[in-house]
N, CA, C and O atoms as a Tripos MOL2 file, in Angstrom:
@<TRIPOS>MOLECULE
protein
  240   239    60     0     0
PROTEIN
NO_CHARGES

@<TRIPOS>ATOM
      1 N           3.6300   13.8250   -7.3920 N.3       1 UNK1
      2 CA          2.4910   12.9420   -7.5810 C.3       1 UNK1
      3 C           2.3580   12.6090   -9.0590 C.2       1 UNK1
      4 O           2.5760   13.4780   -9.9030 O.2       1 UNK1
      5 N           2.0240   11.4420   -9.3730 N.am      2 UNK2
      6 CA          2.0400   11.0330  -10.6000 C.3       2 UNK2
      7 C           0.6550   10.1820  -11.0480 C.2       2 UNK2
      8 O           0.1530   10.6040  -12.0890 O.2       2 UNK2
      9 N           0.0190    9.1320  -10.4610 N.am      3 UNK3
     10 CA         -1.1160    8.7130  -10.4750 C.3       3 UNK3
     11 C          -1.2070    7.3270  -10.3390 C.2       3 UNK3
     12 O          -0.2440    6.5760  -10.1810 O.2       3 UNK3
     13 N          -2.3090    7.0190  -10.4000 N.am      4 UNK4
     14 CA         -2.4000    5.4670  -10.3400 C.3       4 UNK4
     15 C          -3.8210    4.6900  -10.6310 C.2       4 UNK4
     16 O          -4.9770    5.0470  -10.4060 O.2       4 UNK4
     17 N          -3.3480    3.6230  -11.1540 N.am      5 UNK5
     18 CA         -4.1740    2.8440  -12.3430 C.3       5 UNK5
     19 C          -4.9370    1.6410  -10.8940 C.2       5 UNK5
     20 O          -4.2300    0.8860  -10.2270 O.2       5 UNK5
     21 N          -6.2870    1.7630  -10.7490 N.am      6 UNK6
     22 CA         -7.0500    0.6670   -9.6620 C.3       6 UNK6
     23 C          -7.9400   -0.2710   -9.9270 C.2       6 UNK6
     24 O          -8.4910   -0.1250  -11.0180 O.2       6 UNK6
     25 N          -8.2330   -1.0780   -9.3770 N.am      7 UNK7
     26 CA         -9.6750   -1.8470   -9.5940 C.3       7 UNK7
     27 C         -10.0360   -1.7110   -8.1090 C.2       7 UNK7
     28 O          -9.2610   -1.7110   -7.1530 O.2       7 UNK7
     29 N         -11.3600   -1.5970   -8.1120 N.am      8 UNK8
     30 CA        -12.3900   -1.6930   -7.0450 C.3       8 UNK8
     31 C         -12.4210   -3.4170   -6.7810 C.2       8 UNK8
     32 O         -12.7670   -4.3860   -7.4570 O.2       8 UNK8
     33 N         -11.7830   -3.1830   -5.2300 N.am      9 UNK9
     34 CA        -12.5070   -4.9460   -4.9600 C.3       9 UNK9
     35 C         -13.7880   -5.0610   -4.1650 C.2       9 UNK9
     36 O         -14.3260   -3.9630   -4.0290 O.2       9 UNK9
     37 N         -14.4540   -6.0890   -3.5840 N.am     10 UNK10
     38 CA        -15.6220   -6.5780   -3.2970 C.3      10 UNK10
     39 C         -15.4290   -5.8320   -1.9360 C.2      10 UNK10
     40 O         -16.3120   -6.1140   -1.1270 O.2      10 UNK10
     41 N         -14.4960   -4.9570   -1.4930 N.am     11 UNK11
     42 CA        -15.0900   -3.9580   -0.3310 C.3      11 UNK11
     43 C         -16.0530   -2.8540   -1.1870 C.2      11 UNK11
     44 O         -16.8460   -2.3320   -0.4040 O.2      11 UNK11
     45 N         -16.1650   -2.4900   -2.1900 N.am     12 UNK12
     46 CA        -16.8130   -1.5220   -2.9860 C.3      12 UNK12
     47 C         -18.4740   -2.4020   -3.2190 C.2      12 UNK12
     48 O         -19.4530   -1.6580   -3.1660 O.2      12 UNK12
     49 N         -18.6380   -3.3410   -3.3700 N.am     13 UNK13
     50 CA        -19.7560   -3.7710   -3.2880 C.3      13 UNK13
     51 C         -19.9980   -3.6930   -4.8950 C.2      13 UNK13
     52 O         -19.0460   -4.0000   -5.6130 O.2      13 UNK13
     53 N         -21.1740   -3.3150   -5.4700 N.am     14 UNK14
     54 CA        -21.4730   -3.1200   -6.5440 C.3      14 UNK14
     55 C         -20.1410   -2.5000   -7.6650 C.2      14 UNK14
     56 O         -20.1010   -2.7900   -8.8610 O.2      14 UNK14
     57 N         -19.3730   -1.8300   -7.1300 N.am     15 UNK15
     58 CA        -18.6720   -1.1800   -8.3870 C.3      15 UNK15
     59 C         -17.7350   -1.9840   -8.4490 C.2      15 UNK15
     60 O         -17.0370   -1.9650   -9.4620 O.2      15 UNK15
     61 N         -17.4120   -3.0350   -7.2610 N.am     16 UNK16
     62 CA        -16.6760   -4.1500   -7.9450 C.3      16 UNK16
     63 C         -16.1670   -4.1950   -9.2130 C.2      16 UNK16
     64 O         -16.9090   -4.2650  -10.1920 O.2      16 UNK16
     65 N         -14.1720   -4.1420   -9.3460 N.am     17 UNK17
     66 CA        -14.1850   -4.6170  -10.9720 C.3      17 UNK17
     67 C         -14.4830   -3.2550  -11.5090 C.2      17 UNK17
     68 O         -15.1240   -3.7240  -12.4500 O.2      17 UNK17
     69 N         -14.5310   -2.4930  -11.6300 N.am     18 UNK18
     70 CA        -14.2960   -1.1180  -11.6840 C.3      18 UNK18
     71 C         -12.8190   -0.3280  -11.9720 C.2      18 UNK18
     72 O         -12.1790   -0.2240  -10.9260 O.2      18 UNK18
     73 N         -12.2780    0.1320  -12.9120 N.am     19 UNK19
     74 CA        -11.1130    0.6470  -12.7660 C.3      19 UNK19
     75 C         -11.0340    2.2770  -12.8510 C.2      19 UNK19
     76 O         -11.6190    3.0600  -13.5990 O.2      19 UNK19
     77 N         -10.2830    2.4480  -12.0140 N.am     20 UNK20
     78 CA        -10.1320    4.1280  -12.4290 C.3      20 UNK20
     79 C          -8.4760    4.2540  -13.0290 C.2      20 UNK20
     80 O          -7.5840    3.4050  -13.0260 O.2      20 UNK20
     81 N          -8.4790    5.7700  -13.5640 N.am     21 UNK21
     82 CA         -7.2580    5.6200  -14.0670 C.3      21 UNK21
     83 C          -6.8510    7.4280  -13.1670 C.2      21 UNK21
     84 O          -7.1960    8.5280  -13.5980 O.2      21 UNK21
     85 N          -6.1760    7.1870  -12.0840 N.am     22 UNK22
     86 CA         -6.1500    8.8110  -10.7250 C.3      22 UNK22
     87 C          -5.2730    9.4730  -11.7450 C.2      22 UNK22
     88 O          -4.8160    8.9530  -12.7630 O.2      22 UNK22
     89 N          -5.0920   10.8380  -11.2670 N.am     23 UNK23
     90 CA         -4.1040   11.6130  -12.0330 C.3      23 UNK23
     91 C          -3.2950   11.6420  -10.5610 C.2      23 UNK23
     92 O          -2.0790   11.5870  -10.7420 O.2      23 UNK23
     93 N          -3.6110   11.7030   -9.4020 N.am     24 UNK24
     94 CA         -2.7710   11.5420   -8.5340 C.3      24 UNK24
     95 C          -2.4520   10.1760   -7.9140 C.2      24 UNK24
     96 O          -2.7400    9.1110   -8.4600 O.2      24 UNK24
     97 N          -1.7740   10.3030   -6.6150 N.am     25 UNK25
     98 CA         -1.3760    9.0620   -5.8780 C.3      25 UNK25
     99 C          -2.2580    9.1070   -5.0010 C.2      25 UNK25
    100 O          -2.5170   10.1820   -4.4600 O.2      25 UNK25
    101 N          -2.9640    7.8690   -4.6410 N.am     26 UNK26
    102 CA         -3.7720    7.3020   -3.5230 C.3      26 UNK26
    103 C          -3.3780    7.1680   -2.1390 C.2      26 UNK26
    104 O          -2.2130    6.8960   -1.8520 O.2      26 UNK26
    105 N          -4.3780    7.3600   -1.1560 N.am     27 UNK27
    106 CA         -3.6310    7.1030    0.1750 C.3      27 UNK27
    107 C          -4.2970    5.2350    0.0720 C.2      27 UNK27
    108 O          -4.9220    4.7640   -0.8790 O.2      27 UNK27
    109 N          -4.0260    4.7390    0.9520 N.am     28 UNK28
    110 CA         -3.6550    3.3010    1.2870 C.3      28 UNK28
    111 C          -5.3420    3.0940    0.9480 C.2      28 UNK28
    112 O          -5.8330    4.2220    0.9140 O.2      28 UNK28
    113 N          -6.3190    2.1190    0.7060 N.am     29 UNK29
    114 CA         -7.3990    1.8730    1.2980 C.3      29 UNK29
    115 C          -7.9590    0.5820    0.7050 C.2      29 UNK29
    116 O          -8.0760    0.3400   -0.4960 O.2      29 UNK29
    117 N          -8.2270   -0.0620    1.5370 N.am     30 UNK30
    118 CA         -8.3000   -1.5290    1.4960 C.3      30 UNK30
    119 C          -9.6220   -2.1920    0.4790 C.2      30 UNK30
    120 O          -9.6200   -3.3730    0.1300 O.2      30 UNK30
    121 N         -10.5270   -1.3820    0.1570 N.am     31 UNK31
    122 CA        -11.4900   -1.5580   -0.9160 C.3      31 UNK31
    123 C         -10.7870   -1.2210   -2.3020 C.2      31 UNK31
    124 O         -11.3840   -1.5780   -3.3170 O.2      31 UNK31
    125 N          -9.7940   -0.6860   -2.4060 N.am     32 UNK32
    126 CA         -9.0080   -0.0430   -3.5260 C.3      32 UNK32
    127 C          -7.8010   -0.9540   -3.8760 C.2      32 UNK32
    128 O          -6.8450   -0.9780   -3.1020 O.2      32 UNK32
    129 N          -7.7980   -1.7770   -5.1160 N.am     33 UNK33
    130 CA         -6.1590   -2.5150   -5.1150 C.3      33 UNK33
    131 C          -5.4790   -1.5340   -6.1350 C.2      33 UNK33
    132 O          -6.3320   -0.9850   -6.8330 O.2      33 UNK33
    133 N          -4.6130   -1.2770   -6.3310 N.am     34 UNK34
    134 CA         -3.6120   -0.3080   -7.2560 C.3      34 UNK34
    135 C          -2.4060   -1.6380   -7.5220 C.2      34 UNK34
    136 O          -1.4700   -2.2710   -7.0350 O.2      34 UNK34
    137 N          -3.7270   -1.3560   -9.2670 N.am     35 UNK35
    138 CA         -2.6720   -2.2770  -10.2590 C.3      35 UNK35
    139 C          -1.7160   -1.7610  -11.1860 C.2      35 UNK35
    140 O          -1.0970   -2.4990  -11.9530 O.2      35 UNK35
    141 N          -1.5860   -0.6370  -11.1500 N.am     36 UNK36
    142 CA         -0.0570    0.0060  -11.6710 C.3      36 UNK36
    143 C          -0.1070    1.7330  -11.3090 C.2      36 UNK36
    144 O          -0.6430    2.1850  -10.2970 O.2      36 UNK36
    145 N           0.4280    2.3870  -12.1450 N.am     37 UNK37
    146 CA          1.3320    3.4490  -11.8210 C.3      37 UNK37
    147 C           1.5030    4.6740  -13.1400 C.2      37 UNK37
    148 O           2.3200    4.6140  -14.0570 O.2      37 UNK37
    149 N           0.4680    5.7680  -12.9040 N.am     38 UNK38
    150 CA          0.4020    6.3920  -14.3460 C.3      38 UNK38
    151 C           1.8230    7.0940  -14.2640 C.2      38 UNK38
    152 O           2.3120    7.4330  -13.1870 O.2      38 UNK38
    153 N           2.4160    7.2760  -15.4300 N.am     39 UNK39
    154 CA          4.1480    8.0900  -14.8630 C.3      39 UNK39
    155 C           3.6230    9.2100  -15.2580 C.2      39 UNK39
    156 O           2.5050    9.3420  -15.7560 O.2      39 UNK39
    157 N           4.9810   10.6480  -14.8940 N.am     40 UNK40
    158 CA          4.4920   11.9360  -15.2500 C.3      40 UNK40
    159 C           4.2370   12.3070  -16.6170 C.2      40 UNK40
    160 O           3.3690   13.0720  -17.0340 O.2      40 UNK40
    161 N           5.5840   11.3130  -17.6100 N.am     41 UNK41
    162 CA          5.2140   11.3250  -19.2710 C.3      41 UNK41
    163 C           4.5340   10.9040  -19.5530 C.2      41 UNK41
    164 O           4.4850   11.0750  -20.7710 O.2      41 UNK41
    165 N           3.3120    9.9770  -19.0430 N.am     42 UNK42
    166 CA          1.9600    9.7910  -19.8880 C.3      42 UNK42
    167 C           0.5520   10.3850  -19.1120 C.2      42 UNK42
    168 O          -0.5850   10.2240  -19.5560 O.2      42 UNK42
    169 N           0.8700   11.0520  -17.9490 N.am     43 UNK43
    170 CA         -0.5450   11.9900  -17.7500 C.3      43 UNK43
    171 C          -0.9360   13.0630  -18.6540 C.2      43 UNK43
    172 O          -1.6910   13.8930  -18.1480 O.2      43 UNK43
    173 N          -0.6410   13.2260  -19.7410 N.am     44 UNK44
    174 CA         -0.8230   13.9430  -20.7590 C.3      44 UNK44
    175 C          -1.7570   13.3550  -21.4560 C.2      44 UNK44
    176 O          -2.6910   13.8590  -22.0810 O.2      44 UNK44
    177 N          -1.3910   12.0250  -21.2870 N.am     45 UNK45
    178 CA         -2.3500   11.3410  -22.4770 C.3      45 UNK45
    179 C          -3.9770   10.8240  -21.6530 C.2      45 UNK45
    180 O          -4.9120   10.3970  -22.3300 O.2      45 UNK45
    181 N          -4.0250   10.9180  -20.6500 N.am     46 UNK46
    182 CA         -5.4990   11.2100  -19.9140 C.3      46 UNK46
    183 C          -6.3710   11.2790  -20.6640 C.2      46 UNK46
    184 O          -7.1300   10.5110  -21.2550 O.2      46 UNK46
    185 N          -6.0800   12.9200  -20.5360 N.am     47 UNK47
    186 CA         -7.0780   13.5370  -21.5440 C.3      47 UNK47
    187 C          -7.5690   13.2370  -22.8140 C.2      47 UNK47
    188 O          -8.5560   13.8320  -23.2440 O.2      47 UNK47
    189 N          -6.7920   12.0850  -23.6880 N.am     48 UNK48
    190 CA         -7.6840   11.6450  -24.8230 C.3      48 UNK48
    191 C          -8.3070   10.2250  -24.5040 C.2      48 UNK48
    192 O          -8.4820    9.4530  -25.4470 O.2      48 UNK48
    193 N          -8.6410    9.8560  -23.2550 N.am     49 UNK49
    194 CA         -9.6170    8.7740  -22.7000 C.3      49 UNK49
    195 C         -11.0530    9.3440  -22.7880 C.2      49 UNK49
    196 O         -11.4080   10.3380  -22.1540 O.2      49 UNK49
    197 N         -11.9250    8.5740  -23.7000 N.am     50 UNK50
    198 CA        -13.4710    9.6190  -23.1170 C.3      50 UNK50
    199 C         -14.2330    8.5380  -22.7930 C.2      50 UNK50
    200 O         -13.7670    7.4100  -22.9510 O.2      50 UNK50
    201 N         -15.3890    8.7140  -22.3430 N.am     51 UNK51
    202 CA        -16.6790    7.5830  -21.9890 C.3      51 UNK51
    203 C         -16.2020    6.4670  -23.1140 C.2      51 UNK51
    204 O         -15.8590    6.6530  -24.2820 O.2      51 UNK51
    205 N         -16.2840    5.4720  -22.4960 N.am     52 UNK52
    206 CA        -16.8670    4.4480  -23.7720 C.3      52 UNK52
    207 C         -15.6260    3.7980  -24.4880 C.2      52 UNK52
    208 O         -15.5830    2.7250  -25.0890 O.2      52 UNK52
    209 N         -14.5030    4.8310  -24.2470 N.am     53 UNK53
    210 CA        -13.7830    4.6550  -25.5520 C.3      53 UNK53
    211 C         -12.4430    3.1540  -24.9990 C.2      53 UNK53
    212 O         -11.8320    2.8790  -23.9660 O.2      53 UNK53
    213 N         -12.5200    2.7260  -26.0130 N.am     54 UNK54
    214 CA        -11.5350    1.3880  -25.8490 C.3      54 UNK54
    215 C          -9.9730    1.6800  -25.6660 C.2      54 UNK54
    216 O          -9.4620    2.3650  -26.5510 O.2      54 UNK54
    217 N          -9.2590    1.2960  -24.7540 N.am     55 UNK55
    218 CA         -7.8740    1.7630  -24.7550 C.3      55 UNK55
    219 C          -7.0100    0.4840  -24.1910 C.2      55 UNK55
    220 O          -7.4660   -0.5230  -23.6500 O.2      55 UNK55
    221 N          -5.7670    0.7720  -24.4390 N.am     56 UNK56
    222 CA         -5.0720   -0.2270  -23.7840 C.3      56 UNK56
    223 C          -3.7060   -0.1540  -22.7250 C.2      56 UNK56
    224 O          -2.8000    0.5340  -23.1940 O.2      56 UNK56
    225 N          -3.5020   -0.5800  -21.7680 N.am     57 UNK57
    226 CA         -2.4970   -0.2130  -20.6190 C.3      57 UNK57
    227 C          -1.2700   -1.1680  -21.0750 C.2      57 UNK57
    228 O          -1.4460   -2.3830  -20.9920 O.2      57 UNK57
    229 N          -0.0640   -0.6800  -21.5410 N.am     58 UNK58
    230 CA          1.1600   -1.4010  -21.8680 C.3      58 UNK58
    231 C           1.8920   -1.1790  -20.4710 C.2      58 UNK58
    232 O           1.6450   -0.3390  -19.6060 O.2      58 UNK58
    233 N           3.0150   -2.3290  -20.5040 N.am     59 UNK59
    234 CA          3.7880   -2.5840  -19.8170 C.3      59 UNK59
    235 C           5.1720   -1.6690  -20.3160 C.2      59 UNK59
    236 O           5.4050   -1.7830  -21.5190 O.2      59 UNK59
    237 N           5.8810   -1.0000  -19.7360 N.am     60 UNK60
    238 CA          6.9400   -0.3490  -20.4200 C.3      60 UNK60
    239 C           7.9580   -1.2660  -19.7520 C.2      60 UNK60
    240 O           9.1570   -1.1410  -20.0010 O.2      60 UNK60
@<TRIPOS>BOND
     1     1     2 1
     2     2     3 1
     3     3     4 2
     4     3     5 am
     5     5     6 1
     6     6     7 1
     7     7     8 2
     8     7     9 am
     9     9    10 1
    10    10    11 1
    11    11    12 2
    12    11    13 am
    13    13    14 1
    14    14    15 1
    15    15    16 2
    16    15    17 am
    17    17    18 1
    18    18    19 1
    19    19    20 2
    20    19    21 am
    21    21    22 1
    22    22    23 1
    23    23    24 2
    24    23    25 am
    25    25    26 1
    26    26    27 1
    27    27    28 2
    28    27    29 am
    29    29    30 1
    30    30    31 1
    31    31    32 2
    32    31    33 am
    33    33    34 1
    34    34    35 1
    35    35    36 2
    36    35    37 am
    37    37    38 1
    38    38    39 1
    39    39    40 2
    40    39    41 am
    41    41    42 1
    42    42    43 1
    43    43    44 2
    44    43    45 am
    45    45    46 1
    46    46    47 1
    47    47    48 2
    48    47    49 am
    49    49    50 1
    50    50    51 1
    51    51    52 2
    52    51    53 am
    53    53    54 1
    54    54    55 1
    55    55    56 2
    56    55    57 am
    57    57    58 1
    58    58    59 1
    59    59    60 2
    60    59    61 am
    61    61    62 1
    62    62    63 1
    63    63    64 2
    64    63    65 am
    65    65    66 1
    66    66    67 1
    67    67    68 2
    68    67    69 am
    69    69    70 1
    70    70    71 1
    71    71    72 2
    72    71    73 am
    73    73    74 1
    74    74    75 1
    75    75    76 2
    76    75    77 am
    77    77    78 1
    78    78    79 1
    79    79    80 2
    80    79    81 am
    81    81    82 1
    82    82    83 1
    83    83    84 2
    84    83    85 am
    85    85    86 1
    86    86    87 1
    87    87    88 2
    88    87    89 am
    89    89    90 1
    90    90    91 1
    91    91    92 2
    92    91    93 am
    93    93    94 1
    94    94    95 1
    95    95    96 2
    96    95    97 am
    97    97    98 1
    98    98    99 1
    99    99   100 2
   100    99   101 am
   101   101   102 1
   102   102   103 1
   103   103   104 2
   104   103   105 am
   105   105   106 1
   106   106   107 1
   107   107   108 2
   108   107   109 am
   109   109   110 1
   110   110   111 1
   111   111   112 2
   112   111   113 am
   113   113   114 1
   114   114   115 1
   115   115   116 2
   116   115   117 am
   117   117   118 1
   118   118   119 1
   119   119   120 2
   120   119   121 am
   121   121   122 1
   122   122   123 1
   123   123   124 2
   124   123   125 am
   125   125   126 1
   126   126   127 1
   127   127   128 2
   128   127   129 am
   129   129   130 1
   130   130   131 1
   131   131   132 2
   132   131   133 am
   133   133   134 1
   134   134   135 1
   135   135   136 2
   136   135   137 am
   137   137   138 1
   138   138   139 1
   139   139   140 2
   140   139   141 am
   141   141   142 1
   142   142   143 1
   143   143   144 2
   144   143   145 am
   145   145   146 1
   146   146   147 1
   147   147   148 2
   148   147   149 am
   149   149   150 1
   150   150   151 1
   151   151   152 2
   152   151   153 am
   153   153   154 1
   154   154   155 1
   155   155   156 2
   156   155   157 am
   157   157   158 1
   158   158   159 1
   159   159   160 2
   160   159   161 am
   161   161   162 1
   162   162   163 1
   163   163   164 2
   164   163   165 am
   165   165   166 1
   166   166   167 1
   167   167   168 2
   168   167   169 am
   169   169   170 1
   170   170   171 1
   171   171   172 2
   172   171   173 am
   173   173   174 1
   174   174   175 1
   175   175   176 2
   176   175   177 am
   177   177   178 1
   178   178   179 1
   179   179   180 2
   180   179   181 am
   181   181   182 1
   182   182   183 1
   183   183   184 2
   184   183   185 am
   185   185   186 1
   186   186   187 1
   187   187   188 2
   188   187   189 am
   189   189   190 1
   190   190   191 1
   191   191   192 2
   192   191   193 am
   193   193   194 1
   194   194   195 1
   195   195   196 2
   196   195   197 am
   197   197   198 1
   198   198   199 1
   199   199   200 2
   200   199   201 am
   201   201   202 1
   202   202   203 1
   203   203   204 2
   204   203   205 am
   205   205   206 1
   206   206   207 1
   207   207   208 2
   208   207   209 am
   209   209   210 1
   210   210   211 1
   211   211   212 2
   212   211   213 am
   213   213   214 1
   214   214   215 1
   215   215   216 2
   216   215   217 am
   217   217   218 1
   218   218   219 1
   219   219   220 2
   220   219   221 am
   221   221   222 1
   222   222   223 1
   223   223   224 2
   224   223   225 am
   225   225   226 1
   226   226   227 1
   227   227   228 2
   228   227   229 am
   229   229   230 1
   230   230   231 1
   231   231   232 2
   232   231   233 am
   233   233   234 1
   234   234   235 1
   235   235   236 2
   236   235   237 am
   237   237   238 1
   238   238   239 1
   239   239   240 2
@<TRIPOS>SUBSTRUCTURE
     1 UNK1         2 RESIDUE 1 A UNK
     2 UNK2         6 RESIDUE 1 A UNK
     3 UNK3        10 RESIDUE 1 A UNK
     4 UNK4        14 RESIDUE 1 A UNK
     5 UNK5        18 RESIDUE 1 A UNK
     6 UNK6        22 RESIDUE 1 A UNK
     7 UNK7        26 RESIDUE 1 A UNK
     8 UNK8        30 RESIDUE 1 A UNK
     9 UNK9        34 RESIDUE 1 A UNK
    10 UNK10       38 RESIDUE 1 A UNK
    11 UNK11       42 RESIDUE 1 A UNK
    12 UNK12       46 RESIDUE 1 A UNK
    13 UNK13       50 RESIDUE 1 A UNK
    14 UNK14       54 RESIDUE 1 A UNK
    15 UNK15       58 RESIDUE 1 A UNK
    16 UNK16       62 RESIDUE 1 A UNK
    17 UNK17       66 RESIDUE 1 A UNK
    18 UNK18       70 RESIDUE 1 A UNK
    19 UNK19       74 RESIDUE 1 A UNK
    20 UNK20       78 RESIDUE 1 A UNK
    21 UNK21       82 RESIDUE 1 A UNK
    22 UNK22       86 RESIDUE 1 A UNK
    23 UNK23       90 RESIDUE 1 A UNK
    24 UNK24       94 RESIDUE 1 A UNK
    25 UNK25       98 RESIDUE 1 A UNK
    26 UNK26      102 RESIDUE 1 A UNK
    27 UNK27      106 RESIDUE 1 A UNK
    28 UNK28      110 RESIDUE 1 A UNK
    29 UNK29      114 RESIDUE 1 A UNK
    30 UNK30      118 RESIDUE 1 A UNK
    31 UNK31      122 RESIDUE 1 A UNK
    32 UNK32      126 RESIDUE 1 A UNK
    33 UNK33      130 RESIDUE 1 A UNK
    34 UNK34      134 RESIDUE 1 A UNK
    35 UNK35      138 RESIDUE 1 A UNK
    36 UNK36      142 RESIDUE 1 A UNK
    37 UNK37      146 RESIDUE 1 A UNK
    38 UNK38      150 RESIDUE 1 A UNK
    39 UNK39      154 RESIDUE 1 A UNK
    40 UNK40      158 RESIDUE 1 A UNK
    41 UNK41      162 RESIDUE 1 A UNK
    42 UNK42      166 RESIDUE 1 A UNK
    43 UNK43      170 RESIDUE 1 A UNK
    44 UNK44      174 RESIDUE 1 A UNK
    45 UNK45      178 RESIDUE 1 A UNK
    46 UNK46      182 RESIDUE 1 A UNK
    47 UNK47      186 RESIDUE 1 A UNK
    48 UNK48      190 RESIDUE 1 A UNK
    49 UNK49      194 RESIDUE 1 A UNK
    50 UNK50      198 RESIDUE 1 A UNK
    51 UNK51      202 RESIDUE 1 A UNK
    52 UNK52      206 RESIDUE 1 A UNK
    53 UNK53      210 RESIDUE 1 A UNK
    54 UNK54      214 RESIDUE 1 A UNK
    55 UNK55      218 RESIDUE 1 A UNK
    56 UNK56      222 RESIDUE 1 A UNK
    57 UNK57      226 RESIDUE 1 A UNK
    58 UNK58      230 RESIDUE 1 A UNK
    59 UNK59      234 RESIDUE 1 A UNK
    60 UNK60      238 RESIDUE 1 A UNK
């Protein structure tokens, strides 16, 4: 398991537009789109995401 990068669609209602960033893999679910793919060499770097803080998702 490696993780995965989502946005909440308009099955979520309010949290709409919402992204999470999983440390694992998702099962299928249709309120959930999975817009990429955390690999095992950067779940390390998680942990320096905090509230608030500005970051950016590269394309490798």
């Amino acid at each position: 398991q490696h993780g995965a990068i989502t946005v909440d669609n308009e099955g979520y209602g309010r949290y709409q537009g919402e992204v999470q960033i999983c440390k694992v893999d998702l099962l299928e679910d249709g309120k959930v789109n999975v817009v990429g793919r955390v690999t095992q060499d950067d779940r390390d770097l998680i942990a320096f995401i905090g509230p608030g803080q500005t970051f950016k998702l590269l394309h490798k």
